[in-house]
ChimeraX commands (.cxc) that place a marker at each C-alpha (Angstrom):
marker #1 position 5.84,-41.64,41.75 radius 0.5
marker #1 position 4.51,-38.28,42.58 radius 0.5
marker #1 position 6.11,-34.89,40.49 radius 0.5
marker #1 position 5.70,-31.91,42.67 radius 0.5
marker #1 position 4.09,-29.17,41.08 radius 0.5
marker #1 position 5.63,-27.32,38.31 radius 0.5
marker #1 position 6.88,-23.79,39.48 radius 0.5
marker #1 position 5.08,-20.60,37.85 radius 0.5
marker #1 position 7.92,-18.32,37.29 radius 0.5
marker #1 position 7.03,-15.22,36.41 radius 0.5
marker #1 position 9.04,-13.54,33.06 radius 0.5
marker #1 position 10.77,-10.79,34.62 radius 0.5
marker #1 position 12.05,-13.81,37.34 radius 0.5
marker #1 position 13.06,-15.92,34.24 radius 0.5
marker #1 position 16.60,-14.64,33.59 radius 0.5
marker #1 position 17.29,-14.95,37.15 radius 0.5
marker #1 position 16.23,-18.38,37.96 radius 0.5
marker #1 position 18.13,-19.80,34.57 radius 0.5
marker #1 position 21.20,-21.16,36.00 radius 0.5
marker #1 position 19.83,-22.44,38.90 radius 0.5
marker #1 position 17.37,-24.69,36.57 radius 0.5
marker #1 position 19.99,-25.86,34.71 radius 0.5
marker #1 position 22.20,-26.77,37.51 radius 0.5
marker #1 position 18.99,-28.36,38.92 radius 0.5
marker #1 position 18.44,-29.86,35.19 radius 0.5
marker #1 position 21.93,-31.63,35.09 radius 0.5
marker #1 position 21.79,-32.76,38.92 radius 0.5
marker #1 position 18.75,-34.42,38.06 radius 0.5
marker #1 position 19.48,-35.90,34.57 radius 0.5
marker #1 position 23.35,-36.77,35.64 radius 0.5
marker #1 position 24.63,-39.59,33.17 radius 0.5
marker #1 position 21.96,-38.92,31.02 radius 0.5
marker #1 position 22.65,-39.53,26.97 radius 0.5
marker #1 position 21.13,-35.94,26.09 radius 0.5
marker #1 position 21.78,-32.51,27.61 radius 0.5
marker #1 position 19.16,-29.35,27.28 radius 0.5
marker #1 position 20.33,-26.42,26.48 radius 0.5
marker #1 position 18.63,-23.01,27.47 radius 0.5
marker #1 position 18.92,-19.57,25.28 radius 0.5
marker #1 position 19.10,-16.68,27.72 radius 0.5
marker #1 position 16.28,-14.47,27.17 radius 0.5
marker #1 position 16.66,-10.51,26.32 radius 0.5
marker #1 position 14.08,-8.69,26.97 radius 0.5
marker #1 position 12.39,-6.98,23.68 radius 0.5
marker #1 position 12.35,-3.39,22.95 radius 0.5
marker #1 position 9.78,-2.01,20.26 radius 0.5
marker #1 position 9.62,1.46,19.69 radius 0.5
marker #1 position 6.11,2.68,19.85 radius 0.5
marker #1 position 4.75,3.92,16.81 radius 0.5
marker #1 position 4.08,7.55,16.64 radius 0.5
marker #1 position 0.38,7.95,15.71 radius 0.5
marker #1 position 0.27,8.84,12.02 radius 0.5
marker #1 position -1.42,12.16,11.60 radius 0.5
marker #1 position -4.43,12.66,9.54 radius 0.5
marker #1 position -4.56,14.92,6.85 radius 0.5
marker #1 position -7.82,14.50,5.97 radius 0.5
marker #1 position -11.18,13.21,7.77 radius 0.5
marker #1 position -11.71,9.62,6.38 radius 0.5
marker #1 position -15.64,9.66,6.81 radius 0.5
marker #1 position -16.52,11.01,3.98 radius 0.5
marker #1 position -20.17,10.36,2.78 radius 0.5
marker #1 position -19.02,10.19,-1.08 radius 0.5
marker #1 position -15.74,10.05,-3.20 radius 0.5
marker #1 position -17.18,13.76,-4.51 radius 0.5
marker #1 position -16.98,14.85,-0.74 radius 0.5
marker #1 position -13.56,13.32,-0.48 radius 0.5
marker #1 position -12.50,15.10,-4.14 radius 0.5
marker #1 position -13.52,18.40,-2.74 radius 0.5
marker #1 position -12.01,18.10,0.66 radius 0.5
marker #1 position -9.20,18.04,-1.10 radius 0.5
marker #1 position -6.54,21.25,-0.94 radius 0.5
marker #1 position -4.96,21.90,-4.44 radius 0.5
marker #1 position -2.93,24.59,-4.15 radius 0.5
marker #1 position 0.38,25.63,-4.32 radius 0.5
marker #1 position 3.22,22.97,-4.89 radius 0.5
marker #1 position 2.65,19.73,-5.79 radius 0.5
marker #1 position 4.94,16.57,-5.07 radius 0.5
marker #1 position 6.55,15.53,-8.39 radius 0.5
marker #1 position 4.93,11.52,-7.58 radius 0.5
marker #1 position 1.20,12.86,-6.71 radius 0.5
marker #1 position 1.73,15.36,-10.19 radius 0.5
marker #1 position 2.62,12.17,-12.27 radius 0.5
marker #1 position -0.58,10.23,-11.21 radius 0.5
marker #1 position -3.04,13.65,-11.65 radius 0.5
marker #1 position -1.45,13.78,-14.97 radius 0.5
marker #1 position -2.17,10.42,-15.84 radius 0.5
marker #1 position -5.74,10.47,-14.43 radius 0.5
marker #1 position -6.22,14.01,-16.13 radius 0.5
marker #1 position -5.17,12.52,-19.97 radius 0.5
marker #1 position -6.48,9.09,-19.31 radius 0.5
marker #1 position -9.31,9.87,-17.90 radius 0.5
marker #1 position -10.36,13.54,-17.48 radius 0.5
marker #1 position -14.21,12.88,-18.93 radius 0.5
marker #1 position -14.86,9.56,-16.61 radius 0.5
marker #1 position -17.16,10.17,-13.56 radius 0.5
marker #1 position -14.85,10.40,-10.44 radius 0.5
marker #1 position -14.94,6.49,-9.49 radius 0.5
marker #1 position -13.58,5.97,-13.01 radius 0.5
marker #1 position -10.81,8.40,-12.00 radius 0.5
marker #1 position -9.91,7.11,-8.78 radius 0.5
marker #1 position -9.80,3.79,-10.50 radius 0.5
marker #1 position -7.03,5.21,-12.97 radius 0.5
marker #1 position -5.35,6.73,-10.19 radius 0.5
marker #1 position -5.12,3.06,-8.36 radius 0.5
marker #1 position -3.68,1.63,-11.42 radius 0.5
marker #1 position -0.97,4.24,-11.55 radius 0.5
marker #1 position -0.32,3.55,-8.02 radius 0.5
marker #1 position -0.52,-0.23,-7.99 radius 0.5
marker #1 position 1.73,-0.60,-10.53 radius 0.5
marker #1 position 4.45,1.76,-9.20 radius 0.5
marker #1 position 3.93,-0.88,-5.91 radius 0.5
marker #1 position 3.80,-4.02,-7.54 radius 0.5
marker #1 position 7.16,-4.55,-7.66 radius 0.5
marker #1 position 6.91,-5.40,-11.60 radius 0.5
marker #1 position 7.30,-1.78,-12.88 radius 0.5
marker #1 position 9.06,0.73,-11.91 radius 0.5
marker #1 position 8.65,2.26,-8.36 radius 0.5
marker #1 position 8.01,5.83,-8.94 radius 0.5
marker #1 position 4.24,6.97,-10.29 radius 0.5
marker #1 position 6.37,8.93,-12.80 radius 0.5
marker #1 position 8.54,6.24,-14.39 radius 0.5
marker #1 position 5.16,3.79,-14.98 radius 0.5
marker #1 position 4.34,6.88,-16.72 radius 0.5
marker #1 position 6.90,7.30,-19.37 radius 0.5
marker #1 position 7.51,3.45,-19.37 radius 0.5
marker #1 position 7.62,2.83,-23.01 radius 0.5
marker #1 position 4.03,1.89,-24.97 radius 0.5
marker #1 position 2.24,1.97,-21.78 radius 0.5
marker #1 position 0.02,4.93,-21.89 radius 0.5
marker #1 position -0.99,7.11,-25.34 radius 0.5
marker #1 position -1.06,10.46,-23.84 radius 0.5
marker #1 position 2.99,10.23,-23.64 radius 0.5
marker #1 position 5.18,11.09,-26.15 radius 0.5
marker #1 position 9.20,10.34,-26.35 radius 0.5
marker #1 position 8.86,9.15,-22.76 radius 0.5
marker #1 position 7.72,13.00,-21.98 radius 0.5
marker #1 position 4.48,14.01,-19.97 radius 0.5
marker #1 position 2.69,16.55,-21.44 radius 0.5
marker #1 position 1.87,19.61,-19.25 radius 0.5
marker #1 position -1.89,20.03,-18.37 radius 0.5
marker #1 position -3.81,23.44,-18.86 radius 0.5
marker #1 position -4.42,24.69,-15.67 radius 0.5
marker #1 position -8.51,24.50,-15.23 radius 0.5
marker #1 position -11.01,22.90,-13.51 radius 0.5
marker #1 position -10.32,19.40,-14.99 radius 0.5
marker #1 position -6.99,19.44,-13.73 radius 0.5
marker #1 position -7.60,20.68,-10.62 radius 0.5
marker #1 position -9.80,17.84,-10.22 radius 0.5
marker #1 position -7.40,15.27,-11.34 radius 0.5
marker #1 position -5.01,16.32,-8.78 radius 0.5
marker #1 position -7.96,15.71,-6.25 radius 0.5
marker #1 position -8.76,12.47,-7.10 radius 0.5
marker #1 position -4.46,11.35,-7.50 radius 0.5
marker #1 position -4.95,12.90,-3.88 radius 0.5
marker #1 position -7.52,10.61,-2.61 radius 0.5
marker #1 position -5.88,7.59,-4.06 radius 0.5
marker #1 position -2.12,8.29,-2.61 radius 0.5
marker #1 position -3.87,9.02,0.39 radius 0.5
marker #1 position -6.17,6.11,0.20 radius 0.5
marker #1 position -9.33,8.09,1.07 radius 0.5
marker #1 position -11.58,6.45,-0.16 radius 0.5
marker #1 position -12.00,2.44,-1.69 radius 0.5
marker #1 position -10.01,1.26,-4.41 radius 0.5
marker #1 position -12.44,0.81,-6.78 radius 0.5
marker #1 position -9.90,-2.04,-8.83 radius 0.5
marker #1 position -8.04,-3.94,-6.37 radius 0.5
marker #1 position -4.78,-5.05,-7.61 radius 0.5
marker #1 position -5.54,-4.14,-11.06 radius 0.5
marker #1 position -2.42,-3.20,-13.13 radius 0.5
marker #1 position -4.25,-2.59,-16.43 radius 0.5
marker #1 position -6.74,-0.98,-18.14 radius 0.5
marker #1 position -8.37,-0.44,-21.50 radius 0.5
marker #1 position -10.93,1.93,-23.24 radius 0.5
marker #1 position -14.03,0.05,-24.21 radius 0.5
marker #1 position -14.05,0.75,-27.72 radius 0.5
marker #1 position -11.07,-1.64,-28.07 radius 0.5
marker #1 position -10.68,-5.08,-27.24 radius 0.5
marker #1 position -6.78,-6.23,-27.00 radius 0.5
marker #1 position -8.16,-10.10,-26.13 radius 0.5
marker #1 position -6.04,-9.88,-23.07 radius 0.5
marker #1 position -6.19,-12.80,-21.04 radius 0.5
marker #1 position -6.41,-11.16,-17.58 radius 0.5
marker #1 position -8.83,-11.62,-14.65 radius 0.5
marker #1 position -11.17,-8.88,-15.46 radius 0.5
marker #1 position -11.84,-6.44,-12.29 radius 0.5
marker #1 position -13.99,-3.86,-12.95 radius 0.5
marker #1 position -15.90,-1.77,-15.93 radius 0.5
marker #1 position -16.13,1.71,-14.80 radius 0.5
marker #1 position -17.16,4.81,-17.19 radius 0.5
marker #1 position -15.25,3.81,-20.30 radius 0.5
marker #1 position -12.40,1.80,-18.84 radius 0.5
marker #1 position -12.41,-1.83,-18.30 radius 0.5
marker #1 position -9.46,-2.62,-15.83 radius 0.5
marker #1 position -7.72,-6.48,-15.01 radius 0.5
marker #1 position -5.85,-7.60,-13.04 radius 0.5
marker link #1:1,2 radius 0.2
marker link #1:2,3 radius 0.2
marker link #1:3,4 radius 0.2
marker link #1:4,5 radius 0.2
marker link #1:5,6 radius 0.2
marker link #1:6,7 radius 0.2
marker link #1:7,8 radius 0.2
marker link #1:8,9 radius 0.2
marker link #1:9,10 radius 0.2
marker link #1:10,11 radius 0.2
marker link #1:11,12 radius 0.2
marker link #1:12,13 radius 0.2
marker link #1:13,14 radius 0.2
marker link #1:14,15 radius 0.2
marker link #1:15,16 radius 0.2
marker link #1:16,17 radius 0.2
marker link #1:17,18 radius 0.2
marker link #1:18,19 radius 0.2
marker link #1:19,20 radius 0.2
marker link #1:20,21 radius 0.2
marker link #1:21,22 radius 0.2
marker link #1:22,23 radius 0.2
marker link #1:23,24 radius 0.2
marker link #1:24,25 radius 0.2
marker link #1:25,26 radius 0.2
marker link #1:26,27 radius 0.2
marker link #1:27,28 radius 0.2
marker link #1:28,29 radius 0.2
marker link #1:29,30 radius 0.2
marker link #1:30,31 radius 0.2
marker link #1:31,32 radius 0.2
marker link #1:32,33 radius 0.2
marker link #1:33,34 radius 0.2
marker link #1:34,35 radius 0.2
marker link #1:35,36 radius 0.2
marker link #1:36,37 radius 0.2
marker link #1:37,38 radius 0.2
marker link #1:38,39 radius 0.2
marker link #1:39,40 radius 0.2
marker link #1:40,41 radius 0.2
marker link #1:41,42 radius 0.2
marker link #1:42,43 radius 0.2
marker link #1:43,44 radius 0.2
marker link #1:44,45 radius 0.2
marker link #1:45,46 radius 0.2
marker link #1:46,47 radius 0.2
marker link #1:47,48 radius 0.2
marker link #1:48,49 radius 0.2
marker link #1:49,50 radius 0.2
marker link #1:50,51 radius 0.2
marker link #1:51,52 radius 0.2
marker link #1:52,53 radius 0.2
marker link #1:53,54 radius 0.2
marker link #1:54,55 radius 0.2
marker link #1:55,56 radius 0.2
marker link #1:56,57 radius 0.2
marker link #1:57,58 radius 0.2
marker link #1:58,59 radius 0.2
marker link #1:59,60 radius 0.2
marker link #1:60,61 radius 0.2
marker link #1:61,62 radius 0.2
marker link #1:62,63 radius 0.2
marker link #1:63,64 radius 0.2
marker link #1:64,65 radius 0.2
marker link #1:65,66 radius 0.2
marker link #1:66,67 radius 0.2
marker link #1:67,68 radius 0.2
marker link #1:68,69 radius 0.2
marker link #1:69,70 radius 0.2
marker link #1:70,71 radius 0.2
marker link #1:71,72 radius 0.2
marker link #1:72,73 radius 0.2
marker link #1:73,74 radius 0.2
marker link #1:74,75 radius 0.2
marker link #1:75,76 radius 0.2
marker link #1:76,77 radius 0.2
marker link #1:77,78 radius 0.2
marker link #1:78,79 radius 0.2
marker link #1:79,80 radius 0.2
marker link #1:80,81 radius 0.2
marker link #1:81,82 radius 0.2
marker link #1:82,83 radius 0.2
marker link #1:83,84 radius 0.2
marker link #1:84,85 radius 0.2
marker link #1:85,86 radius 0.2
marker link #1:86,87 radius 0.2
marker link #1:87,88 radius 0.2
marker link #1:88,89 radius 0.2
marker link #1:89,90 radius 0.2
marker link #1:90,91 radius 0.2
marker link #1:91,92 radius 0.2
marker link #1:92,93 radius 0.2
marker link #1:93,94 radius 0.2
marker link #1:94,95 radius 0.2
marker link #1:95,96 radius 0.2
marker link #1:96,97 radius 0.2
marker link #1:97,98 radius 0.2
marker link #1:98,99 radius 0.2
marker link #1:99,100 radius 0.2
marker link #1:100,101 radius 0.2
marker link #1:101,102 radius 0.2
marker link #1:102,103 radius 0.2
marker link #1:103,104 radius 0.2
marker link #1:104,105 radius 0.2
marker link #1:105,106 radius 0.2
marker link #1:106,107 radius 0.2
marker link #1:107,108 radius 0.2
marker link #1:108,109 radius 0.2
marker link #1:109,110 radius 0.2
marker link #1:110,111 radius 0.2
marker link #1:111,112 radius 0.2
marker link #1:112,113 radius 0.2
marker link #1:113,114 radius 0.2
marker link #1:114,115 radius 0.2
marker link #1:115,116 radius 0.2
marker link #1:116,117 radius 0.2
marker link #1:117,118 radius 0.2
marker link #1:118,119 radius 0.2
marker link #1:119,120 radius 0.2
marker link #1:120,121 radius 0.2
marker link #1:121,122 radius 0.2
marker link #1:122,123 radius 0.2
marker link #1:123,124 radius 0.2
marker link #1:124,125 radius 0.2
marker link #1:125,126 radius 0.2
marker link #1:126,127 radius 0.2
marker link #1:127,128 radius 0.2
marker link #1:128,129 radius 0.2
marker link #1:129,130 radius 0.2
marker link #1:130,131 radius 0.2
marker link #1:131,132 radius 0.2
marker link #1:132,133 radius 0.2
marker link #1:133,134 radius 0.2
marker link #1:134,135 radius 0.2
marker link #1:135,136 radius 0.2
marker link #1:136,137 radius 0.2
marker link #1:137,138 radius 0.2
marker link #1:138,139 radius 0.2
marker link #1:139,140 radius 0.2
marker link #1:140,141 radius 0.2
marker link #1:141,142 radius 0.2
marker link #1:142,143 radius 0.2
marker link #1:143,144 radius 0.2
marker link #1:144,145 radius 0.2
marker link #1:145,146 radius 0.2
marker link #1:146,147 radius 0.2
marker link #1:147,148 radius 0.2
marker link #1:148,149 radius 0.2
marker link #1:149,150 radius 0.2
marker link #1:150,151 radius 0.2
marker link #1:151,152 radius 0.2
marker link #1:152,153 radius 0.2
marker link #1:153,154 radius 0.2
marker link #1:154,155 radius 0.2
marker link #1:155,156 radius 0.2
marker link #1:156,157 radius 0.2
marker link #1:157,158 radius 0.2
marker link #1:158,159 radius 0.2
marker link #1:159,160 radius 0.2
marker link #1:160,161 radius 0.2
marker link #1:161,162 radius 0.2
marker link #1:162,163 radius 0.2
marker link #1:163,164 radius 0.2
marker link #1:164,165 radius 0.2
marker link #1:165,166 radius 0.2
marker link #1:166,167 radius 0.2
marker link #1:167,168 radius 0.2
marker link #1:168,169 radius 0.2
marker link #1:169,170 radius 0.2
marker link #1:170,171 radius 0.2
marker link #1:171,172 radius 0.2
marker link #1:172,173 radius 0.2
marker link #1:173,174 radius 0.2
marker link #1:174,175 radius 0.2
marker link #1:175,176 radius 0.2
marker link #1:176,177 radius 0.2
marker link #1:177,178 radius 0.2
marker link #1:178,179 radius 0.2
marker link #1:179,180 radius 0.2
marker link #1:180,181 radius 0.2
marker link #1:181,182 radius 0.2
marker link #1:182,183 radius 0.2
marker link #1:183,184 radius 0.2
marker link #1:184,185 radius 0.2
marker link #1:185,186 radius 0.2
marker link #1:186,187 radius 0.2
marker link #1:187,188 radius 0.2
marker link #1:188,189 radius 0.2
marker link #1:189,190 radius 0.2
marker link #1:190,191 radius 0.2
marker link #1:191,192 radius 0.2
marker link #1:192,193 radius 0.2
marker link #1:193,194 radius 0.2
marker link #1:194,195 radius 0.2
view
């Protein structure tokens, strides 16, 4: 026995043509055991994204470019203040991938979904970092240092340049050694960071 051809519908013709292939469906499969069932199809509306403006040019030949591209004045966002400050007391004397690499921790954390979610409450989390005191960030002299430190917490929210530490939630000076049994990620300046 010979089947015809199958019929090419094309989408937009779908919703039209259902009930005449089901009608056609149970004509042919009358007294059958089974019965097909079709879902009508709606058509799917997405939203197009709006493109996300740039703040910055990401082809930068260096993270130093990408730290001096950087505008540092005026207000600063409460979230991108909280990581400067940490990378300024943690790690204000590091060379800048050391910073960045601070920054990412901050920021990793505060997205891993197993501290808190603001860059400010993994902070003053309790025995997490030495600088703070009474859960309470100390305020940073305004200088160069600092003004570099909000740079680099710049390039990391804005993801400017590579994470030096994927992933990595932690992070020790190199004069210590905790014995933490953590994937190690990276050893940058005087940090060693895990995972």
């Amino acid at each position: 026995m010979n089947d015809p051809e199958p019929e090419t519908v094309p989408p937009a013709d779908i919703a039209e043509k259902l009930p005449a292939l089901r009608a056609a469906l149970v004509a042919q499969g009358a007294g059958a055991t089974r019965s097909v069932e079709f879902a009508e199809s709606k058509p799917v509306v997405q939203p197009v994204p709006e493109p996300e403006e740039e703040a910055e040019d990401l082809d930068f030949a260096s993270l130093s470019d990408a730290v001096a591209a950087q505008e540092v004045t005026g207000a600063v966002d409460r979230e991108l203040r909280c990581v400067a400050i940490g990378v300024y007391y943690e790690s204000k004397g590091e060379p800048l991938s050391g910073q960045l690499a601070v920054a990412n921790v901050i920021l990793n954390r505060a997205a891993s979904g197993r501290y808190p979610s603001s860059t400010c409450a993994v902070l003053t989390q309790r025995s997490q970092f030495s600088f703070v005191r009474g859960g309470r960030l100390p305020t940073p002299p305004n200088n160069a240092a600092w003004r570099r430190a909000l740079a680099v917490a710049q390039v990391a929210e804005r993801n400017l340049w590579e994470n030096p530490v994927p992933r990595a939630l932690f992070f020790h000076a190199n004069y210590v050694s905790p014995n933490w049994r953590r994937p190690r990620v990276a050893a940058i300046g005087n940090h060693i960071f895990y995972r």
